[in-house]
C-alpha positions as CSV (number, residue, x, y, z in Angstrom):
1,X,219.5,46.1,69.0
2,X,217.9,48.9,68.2
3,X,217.2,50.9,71.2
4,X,213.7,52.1,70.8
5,X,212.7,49.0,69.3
6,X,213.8,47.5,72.6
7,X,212.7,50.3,75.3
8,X,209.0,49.2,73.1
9,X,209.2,45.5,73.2
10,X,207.5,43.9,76.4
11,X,209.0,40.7,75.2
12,X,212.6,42.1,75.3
13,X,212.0,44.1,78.6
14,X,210.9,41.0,80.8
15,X,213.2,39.0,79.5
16,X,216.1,41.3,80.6
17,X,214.3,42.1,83.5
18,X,213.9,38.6,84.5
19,X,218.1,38.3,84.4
20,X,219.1,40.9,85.8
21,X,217.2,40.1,89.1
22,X,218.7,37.0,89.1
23,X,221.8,38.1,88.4
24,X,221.6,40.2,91.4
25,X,221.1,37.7,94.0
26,X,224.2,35.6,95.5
27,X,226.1,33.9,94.3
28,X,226.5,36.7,91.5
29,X,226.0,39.3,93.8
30,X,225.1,42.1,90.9
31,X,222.6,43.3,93.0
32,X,222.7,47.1,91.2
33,X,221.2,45.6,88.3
34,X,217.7,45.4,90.2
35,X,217.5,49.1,89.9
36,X,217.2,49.0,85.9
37,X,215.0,45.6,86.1
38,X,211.9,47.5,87.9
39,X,212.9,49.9,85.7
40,X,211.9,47.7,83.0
41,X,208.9,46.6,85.0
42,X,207.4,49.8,85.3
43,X,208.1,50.2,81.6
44,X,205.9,46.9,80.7
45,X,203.0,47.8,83.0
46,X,202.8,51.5,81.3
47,X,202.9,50.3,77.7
48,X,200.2,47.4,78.1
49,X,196.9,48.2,76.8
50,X,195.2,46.6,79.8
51,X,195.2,44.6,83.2
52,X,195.6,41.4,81.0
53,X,198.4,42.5,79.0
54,X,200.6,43.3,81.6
55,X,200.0,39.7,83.1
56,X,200.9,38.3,79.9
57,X,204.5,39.8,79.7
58,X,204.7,40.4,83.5
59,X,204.2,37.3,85.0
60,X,207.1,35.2,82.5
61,X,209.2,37.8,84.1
62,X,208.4,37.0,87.8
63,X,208.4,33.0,87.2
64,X,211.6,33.5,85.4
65,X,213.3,35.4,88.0
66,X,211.6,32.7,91.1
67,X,213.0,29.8,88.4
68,X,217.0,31.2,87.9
69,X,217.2,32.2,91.6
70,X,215.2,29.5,93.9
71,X,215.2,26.2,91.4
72,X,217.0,24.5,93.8
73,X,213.9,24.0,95.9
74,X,213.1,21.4,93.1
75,X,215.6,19.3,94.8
76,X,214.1,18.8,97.6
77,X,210.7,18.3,96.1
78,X,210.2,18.8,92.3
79,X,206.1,19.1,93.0
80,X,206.4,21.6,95.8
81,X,209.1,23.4,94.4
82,X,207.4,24.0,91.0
83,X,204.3,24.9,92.8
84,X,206.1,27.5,95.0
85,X,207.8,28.8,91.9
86,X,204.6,29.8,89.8
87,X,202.5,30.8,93.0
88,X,205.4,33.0,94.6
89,X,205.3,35.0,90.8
90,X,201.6,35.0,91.4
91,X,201.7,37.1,94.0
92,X,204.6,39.7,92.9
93,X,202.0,40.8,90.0
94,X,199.6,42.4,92.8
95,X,202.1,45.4,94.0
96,X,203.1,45.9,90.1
97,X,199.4,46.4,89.2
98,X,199.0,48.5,91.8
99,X,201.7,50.5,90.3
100,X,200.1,50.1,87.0
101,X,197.1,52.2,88.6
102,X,199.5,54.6,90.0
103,X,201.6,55.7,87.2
104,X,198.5,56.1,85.3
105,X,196.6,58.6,87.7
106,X,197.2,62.3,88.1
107,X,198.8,62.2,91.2
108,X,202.4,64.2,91.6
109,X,205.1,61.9,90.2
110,X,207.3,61.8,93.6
111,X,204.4,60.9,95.3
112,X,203.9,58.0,92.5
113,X,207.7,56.9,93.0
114,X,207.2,57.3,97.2
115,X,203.7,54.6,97.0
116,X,204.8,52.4,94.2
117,X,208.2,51.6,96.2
118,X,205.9,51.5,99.8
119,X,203.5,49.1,97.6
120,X,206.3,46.7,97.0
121,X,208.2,46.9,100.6
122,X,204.3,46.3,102.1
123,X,203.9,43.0,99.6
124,X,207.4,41.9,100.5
125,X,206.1,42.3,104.3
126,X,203.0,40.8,104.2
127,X,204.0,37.7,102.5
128,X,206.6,37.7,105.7
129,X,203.8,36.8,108.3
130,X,200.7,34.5,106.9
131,X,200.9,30.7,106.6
132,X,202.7,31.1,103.0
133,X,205.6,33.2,104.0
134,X,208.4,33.1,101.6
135,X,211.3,35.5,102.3
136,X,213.6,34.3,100.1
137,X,213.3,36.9,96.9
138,X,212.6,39.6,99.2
139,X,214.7,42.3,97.1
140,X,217.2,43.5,100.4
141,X,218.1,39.7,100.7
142,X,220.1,40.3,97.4
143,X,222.6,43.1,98.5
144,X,223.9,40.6,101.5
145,X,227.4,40.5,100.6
146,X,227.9,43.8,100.0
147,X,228.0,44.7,103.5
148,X,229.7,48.1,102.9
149,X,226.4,49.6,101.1
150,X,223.6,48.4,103.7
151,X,225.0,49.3,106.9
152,X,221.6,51.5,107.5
153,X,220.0,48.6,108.0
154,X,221.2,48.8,111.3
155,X,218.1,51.3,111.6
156,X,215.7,50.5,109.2
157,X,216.1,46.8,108.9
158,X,216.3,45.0,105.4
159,X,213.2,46.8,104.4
160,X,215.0,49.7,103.9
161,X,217.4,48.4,101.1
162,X,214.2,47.1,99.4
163,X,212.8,50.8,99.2
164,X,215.5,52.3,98.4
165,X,216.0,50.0,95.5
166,X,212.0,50.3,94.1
167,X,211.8,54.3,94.9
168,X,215.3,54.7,93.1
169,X,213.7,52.7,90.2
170,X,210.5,54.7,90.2
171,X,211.6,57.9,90.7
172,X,214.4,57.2,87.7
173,X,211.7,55.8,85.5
174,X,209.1,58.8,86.2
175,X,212.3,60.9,85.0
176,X,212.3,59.1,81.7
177,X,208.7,59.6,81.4
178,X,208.3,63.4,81.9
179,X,212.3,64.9,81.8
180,X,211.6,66.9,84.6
181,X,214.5,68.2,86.0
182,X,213.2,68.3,89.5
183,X,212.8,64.3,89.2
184,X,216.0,63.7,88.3
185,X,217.5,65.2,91.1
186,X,214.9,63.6,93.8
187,X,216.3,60.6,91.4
188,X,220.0,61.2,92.4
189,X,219.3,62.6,96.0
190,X,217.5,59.2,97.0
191,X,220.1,57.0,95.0
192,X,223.3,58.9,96.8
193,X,221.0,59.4,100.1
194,X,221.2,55.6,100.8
195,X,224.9,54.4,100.7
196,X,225.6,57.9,102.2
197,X,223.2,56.7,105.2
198,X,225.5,53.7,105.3
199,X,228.7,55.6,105.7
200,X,227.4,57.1,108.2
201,X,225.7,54.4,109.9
202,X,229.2,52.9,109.9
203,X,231.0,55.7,111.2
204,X,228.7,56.1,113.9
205,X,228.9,52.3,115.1
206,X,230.5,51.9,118.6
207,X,231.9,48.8,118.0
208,X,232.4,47.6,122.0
209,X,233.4,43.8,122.6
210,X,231.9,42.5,125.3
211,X,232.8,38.9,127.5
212,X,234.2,36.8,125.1
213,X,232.4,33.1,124.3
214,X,234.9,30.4,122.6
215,X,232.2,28.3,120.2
216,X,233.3,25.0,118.9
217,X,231.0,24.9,115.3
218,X,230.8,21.0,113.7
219,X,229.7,20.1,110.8
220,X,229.5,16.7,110.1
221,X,228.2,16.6,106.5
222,X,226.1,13.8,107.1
223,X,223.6,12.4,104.4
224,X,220.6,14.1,104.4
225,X,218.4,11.8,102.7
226,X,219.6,8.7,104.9
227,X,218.5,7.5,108.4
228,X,221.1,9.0,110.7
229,X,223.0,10.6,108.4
230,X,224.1,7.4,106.1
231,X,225.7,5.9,109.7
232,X,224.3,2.5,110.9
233,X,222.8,3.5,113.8
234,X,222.5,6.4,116.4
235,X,225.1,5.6,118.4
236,X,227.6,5.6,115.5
237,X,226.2,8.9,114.3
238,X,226.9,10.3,118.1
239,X,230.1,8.7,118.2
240,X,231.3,10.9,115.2
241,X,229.9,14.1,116.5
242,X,231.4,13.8,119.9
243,X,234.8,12.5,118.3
244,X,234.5,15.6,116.1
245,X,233.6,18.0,119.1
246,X,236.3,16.7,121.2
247,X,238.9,17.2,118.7
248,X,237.7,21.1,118.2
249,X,237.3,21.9,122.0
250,X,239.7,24.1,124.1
251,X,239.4,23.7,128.0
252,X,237.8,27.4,127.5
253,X,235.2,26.3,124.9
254,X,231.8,27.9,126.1
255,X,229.4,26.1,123.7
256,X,229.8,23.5,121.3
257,X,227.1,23.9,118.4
258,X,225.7,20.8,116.0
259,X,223.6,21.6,113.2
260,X,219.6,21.7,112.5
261,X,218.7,17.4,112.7
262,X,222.2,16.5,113.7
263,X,220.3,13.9,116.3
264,X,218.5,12.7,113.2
265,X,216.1,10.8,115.4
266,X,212.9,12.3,117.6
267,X,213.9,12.5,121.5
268,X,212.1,13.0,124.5
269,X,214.3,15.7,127.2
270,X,214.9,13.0,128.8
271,X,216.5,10.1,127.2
272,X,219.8,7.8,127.1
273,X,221.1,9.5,124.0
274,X,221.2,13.1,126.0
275,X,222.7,11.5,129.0
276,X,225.5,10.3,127.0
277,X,226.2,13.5,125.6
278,X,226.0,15.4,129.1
279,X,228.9,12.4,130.1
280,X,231.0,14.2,127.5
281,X,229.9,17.8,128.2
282,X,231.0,17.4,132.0
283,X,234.3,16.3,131.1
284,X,235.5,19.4,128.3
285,X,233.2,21.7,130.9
286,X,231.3,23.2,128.0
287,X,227.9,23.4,127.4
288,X,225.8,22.3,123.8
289,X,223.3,23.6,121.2
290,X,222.2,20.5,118.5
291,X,219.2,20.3,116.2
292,X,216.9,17.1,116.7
293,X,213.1,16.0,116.1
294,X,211.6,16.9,119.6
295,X,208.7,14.4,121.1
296,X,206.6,16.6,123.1
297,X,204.2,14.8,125.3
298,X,201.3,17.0,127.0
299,X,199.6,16.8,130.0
300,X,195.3,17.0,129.2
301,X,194.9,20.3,130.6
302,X,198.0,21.9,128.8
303,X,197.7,20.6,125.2
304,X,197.6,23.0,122.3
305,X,194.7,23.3,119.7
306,X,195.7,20.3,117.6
307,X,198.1,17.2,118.9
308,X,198.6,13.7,118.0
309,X,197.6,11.0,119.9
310,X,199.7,7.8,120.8
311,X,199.0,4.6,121.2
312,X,198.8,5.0,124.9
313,X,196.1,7.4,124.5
314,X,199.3,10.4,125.2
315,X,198.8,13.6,123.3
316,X,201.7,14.5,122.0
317,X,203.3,16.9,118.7
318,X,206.5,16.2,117.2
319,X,208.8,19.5,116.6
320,X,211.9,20.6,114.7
321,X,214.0,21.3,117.3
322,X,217.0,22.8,119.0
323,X,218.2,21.1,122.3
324,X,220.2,22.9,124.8
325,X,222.2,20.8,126.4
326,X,224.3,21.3,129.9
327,X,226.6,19.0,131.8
328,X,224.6,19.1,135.0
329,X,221.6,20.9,134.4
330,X,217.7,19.7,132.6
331,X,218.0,20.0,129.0
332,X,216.3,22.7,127.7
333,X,214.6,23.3,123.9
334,X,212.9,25.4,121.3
335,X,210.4,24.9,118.9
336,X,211.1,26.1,115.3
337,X,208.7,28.7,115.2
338,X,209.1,29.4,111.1
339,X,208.0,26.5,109.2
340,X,208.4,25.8,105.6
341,X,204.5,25.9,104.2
342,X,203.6,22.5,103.2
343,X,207.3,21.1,103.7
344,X,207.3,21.3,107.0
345,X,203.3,22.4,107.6
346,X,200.2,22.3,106.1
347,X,198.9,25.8,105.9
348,X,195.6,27.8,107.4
349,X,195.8,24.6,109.9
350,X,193.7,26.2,112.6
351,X,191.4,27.9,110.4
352,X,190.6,24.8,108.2
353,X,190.2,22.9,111.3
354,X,187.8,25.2,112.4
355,X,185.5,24.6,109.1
356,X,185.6,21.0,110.0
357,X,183.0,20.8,112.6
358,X,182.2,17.3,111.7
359,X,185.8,16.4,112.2
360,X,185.5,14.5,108.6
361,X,190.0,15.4,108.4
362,X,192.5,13.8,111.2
363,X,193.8,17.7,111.2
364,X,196.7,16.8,113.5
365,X,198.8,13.9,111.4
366,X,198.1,16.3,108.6
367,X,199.4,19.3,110.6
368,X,203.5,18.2,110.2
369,X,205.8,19.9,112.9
370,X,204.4,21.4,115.7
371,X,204.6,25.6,115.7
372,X,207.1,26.9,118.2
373,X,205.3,30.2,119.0
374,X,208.1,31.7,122.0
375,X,211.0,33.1,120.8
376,X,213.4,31.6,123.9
377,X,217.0,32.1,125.0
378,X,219.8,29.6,125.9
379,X,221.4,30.6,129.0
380,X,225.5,30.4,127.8
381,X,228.4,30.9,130.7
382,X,226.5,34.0,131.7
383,X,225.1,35.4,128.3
384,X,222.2,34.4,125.9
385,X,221.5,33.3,122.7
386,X,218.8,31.8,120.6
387,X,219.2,28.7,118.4
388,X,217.8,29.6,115.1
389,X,216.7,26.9,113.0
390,X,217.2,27.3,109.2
391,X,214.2,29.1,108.0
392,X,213.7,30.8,110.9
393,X,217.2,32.9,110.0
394,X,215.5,34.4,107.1
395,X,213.0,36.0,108.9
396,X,214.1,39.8,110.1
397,X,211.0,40.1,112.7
398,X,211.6,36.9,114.2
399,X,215.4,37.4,114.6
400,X,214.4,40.5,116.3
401,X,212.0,39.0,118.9
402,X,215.1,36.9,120.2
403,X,217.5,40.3,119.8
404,X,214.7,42.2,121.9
405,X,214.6,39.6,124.2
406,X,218.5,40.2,125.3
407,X,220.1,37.8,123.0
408,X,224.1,38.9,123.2
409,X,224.7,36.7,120.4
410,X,223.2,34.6,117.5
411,X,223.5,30.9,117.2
412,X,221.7,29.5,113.8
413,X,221.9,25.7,113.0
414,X,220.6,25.0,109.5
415,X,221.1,21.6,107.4
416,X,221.2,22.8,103.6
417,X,222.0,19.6,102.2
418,X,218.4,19.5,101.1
419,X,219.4,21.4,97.8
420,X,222.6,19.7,96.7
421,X,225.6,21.8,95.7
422,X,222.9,24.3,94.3
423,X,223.1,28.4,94.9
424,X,220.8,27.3,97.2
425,X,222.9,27.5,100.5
426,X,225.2,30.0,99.5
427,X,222.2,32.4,99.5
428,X,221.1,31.2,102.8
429,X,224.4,31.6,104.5
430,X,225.3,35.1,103.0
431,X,221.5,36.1,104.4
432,X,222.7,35.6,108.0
433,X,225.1,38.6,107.5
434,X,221.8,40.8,107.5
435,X,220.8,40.0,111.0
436,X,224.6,40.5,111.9
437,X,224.3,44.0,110.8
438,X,220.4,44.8,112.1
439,X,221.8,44.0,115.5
440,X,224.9,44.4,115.5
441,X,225.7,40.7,117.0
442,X,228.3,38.0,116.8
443,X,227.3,35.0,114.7
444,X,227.8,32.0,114.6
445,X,226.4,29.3,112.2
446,X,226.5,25.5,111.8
447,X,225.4,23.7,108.9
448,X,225.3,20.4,108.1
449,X,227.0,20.1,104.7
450,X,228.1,24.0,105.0
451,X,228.3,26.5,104.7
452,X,229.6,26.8,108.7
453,X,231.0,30.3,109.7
454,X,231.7,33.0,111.9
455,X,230.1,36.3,111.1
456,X,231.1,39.9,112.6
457,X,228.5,42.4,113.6
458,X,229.2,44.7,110.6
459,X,228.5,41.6,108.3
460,X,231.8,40.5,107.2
461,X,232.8,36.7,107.3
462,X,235.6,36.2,109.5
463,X,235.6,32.4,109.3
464,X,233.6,30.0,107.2
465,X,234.1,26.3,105.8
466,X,234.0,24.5,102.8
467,X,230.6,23.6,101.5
468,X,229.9,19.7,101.6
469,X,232.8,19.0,103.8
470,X,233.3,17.8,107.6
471,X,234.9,19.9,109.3
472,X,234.9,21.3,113.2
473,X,236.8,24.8,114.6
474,X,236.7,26.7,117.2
475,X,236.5,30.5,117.1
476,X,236.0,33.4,119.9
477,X,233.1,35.9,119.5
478,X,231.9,38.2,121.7
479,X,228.9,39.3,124.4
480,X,227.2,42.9,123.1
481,X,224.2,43.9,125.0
482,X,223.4,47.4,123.1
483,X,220.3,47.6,120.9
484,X,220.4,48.3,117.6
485,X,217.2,50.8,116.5
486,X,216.2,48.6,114.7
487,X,216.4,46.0,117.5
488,X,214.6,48.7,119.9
489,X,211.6,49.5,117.1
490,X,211.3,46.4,114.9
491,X,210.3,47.0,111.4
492,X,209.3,50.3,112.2
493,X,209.7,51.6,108.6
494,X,207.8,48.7,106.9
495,X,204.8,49.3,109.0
496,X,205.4,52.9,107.9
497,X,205.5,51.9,104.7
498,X,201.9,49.8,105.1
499,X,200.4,52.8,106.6
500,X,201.0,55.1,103.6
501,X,200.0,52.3,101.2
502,X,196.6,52.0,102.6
503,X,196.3,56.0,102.3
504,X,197.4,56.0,98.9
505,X,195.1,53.6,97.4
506,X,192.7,55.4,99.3
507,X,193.5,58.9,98.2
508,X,193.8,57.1,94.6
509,X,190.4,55.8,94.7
510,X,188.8,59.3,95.6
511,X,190.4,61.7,92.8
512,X,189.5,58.5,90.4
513,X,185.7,59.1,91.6
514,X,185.8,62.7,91.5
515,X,187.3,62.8,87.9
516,X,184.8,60.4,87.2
517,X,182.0,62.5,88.5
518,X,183.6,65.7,87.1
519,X,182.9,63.7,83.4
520,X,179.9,62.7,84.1
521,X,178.4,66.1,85.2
């Protein structure tokens, strides 16, 4: 292929742009080639001949990439998952035609390179915290396994490796457009500046073990889509784990952990099913961490905005839930506090509630889960963790809420046998090696169908199962109490990144009117 012909041809260039990003997300793990893709982006939004043309070759691009890397969430629900599919690459064609406008202006080609990148990283962390969130393309989620490159992120959180990667790309492409030597070298100083950072970042890591804590990680690889996990009953489906947890414990087991729904029912705290698992945790001496469906009954005067009301006239909200449970102590339990929009919640709840004064909607059976709003700890044999539920993993400021809060380690239960044996949960699992590195904390992980591990705080696997396999180990991490920067200062360098987009645009906006006004006069 000719190679102006192709460096010319929208067609060619979102086509190839729309494979190499999804090339570069696990399980390929080519996550380099996202560097020439927005590349290639840049190129179609500079040779379209208006707004509308760069939708037309743009936007194939963006649903291709959301298609090769996320179809799996058609397995779960084809409707939803096409739906989240065209509407995710929706989105992703605002920060590019902002750029559009950039690359177009005036304005000093570094300073281009420096907002189009903060354009992207402030999309990326936006869409991170309204009722639509998905995290999943964000572009630092791709460079997961290669641990040895991102160990910045210890500081500047994921949001840094997406930055790097979208200035890199700007700065290379603003090269191409004017051959200025000065560009090129701000090209190579932010592409070697990055994984120097990490060298560095590694280097300087005091890595200081602190108590040890022996977890016992099941997975059971029951059936997802059948009532209690394809057994015949409850009891049978308890029987199993226990058998399982019993084989796997040590008399100096700590904590035991089950996966996201491994109680596949919906349980009061207090119940028969609980008891007879605290008969088997005062025997091994160990305490427990399961997912279940959580039946939370409210008092009138301490009731959230919306609940359900039972036939008793009871309010009461039904969560997705972990339960901590201790041999001789009141179980304890958190509310997922990241839902899956639609899946698991209906979106803009409150807000559409609040345009129904007549109260036409039942609001509350439409809601889905209840929101778990506090990010809570487990006490564990003296230390403290948070249980995690699936989604909630994927989601760098929540993790940090529970890291701030003195987590010494990270529990996550998850149950990815939603998406079959798609690239689906290999994506999620290697994603949990980014928190690991932000804080610099043990983790350990338990998925229902796998993948189960154990993960290091520089982001190397030390332990992991078999996906779609039953399985049970046990494996000795370790307390660490020190904070991270980025545990101290959150997504510091996003907010950053917010500040100077807002500017931008702003500045952007001005010279456009005073070249306007300079014509007109």
């Amino acid at each position: 292929m000719n190679k102006t012909t192709f460096w010319n041809n929208p067609w060619y260039l979102t086509i190839t742009a729309a494979i190499f990003l999804s090339l570069a997300f696990p399980p390929v793990n080519l996550a380099i080639l996202q560097i020439p893709a927005f590349i290639f982006l840049f190129r179609i939004a500079l040779i379209s001949n208006s707004t509308r043309e760069m939708i037309l070759y743009s936007y194939p691009c963006f649903v291709l990439w959301n298609l090769f890397t996320t179809y799996w969430l058609m397995m779960a629900d084809l409707a939803a998952g096409v739906a989240a599919i065209l509407a995710n690459a929706v989105l992703m064609l605002i920060p590019l035609w902002f750029a559009r406008k950039l690359f177009l202006s005036k304005l000093n080609p570094i300073l281009v390179a420096f907002l189009a990148a903060s354009l992207w990283v402030s999309y990326e962390f936006l869409h991170h915290n309204w009722d639509l969130a998905w995290p999943w393309l964000t572009l630092g989620n791709a460079w997961s396994n290669l641990t040895g490159a991102i160990q910045y992120i210890s500081v500047t959180g994921v949001w840094g490796i997406s930055f790097w990667v979208v200035f890199t790309s700007a700065l290379a492409y603003q090269y191409i457009r004017t051959q200025s030597k000065y560009v090129l070298k701000s090209t190579l100083l932010v592409f070697f500046a990055f994984p120097l950072f990490s060298v560095l970042a590694m280097i300087s890591s005091v890595s200081e073990e602190g108590e040890p804590v022996e977890v016992v990680i099941v997975q059971p690889n029951s059936d997802s889509y059948s009532r209690y996990g394809g057994m015949d009953s409850l009891d049978e489906l308890l029987s199993k784990l226990l058998r399982m947890s019993g084989q796997a414990s040590t008399g100096d087991t700590d904590l035991i952990i089950w996966p996201e729904n491994a109680v596949d029912t919906s349980l009061t705290l207090e119940n028969g099913f609980t008891k007879r698992i605290q008969d088997s945790l005062k025997v091994w001496n160990t305490d427990l961490i399961t997912g279940t469906g959580f039946l939370n009954y409210y008092e009138t005067g301490n009731k959230p905005f919306l609940t359900r009301r039972a036939a008793d006239g009871r309010n009461f909200n039904v969560y997705n839930a972990a339960f901590h449970i201790q041999p001789r102590e009141r179980t304890q339990y958190y509310g997922k506090g990241k839902l899956v929009p639609v899946v698991e919640r209906f979106p803009f709840l409150n807000f559409l509630h609040s345009l129904d004064v007549y109260e036409w909607i039942n609001w509350a059976n439409l809601a889905g889960y209840g929101l778990g709003t506090e990010a809570k700890l487990f006490n564990i044999n003296g230390g403290k963790t948070p249980a995690l539920i699936c989604y909630d993993s994927v989601f760098p400021s929540w993790v940090n809420q529970f890291v701030r809060n003195d987590a010494d380690f990270i529990t996550i239960i998850t149950n990815d046998g939603w998406w079959g044996d798609t690239s689906g949960h290999s994506q999620h699992f290697a994603y949990a090696r980014l928190r690991a590195i932000e804080h610099r904390k043990w983790i350990a992980r338990s998925a229902n169908n796998g993948i189960s591990g154990i993960i290091s705080p520089d982001g190397k696997v030390q332990h992991q199962t078999e996906y779609w396999t039953e399985d049970a180990f046990s494996f000795t991490i370790y307390r660490n109490d020190k904070k991270t920067f980025y545990t101290a200062y959150g997504d510091w360098l996003a907010y950053l990144l917010l500040i100077s987009s807002v500017f931008g645009l702003g500045f952007l906006s001005y010279t456009s009117r005073v070249e306007s006004m300079d014509k007109n006069l």
